[in-house]
C-alpha positions in Angstrom: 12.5 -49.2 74.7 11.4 -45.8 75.9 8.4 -44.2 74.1 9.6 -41.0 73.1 7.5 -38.3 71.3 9.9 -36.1 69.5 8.2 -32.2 69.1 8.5 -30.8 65.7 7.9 -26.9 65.6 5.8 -25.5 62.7 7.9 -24.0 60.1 7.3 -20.2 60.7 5.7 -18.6 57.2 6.6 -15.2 56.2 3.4 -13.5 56.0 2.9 -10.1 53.7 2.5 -7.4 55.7 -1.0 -5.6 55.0 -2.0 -1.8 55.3 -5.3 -1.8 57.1 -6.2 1.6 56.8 -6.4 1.1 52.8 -9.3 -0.4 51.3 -9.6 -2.3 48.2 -11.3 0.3 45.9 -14.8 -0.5 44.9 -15.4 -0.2 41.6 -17.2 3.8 40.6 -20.7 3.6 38.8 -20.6 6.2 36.1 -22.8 9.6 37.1 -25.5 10.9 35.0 -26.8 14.6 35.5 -30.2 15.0 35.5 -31.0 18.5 33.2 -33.9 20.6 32.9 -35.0 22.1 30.2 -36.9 25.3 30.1 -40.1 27.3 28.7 -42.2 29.8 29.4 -44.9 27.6 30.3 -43.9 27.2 33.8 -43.4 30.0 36.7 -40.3 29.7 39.5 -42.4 29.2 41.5 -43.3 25.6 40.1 -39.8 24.8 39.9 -39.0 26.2 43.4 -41.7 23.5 44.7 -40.4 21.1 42.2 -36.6 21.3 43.1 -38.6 21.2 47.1 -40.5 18.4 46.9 -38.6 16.2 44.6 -35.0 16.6 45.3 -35.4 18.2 48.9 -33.0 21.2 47.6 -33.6 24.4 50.1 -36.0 27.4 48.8 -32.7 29.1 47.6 -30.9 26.5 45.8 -34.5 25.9 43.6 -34.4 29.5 43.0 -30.8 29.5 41.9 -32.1 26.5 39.2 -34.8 28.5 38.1 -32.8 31.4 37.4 -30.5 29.1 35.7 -33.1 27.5 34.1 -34.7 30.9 32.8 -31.1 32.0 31.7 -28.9 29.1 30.2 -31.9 27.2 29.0 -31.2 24.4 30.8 -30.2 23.4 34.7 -28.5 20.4 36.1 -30.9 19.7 39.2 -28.8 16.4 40.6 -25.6 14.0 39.8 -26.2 10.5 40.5 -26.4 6.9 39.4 -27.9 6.0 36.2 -31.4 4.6 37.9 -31.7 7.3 40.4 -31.2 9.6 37.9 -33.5 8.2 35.6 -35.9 8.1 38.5 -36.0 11.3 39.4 -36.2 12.5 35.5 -39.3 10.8 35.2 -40.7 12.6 38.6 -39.9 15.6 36.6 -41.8 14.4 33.8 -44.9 13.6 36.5 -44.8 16.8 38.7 -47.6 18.2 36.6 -49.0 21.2 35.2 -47.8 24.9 36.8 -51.4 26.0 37.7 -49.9 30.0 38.1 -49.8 29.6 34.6 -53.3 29.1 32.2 -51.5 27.6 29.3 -49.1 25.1 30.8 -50.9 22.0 29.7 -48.1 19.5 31.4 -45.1 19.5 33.2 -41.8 20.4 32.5 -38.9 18.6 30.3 -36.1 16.9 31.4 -32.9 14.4 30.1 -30.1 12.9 31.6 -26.5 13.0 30.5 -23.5 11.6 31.2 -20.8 13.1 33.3 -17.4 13.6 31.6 -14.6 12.3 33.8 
């Protein structure tokens, strides 16, 4: 009796075809805007070095929130997450007094809101 091993080939299996050049989309955090308020307790120039120091925005773009600041009443200064933007509300809140200014007594307001999508 001869000892034959008999070969079985695998059984081929159909696989789905995948698109590499899509990703599975990652699930959005929801954005906040991070508003300030004004008054006339504080000069542009505190909220051009705010905006400078803070959020690292150019000389211009600070001056563009001040004026918007000054005018609307109230400037978005940054979109983000929820705890960046919460962070950088209470920086706001720490900047300090506008020393140009004898009666500022602290620094300026600011909120966060939710972005409407």
């Amino acid at each position: 009796m001869a000892d034959h091993q008999t070969m079985v080939a695998e059984p081929e299996v159909a696989k789905p075809e995948v698109d590499r050049r899509t990703k599975p989309k990652a699930k959005k955090q929801p954005r906040y805007s991070v508003v300030l308020w004004d008054d006339t307790d504080h000069s542009y120039e505190y909220v051009v070095l705010m905006m400078k120091s803070l959020f690292r925005h150019p000389i211009e773009t600070g001056f563009q929130i001040a004026k918007e600041v000054d005018n609307s009443g109230k400037a978005i200064c940054l979109t983000t997450t929820l705890e960046h933007a919460e962070l950088k509300r209470d920086q706001i809140h720490a900047f300090g007094k506008d020393e140009l200014i004898a009666r500022c007594k602290g620094s300026m307001s600011a909120t966060i809101e939710p972005v409407r999508e």
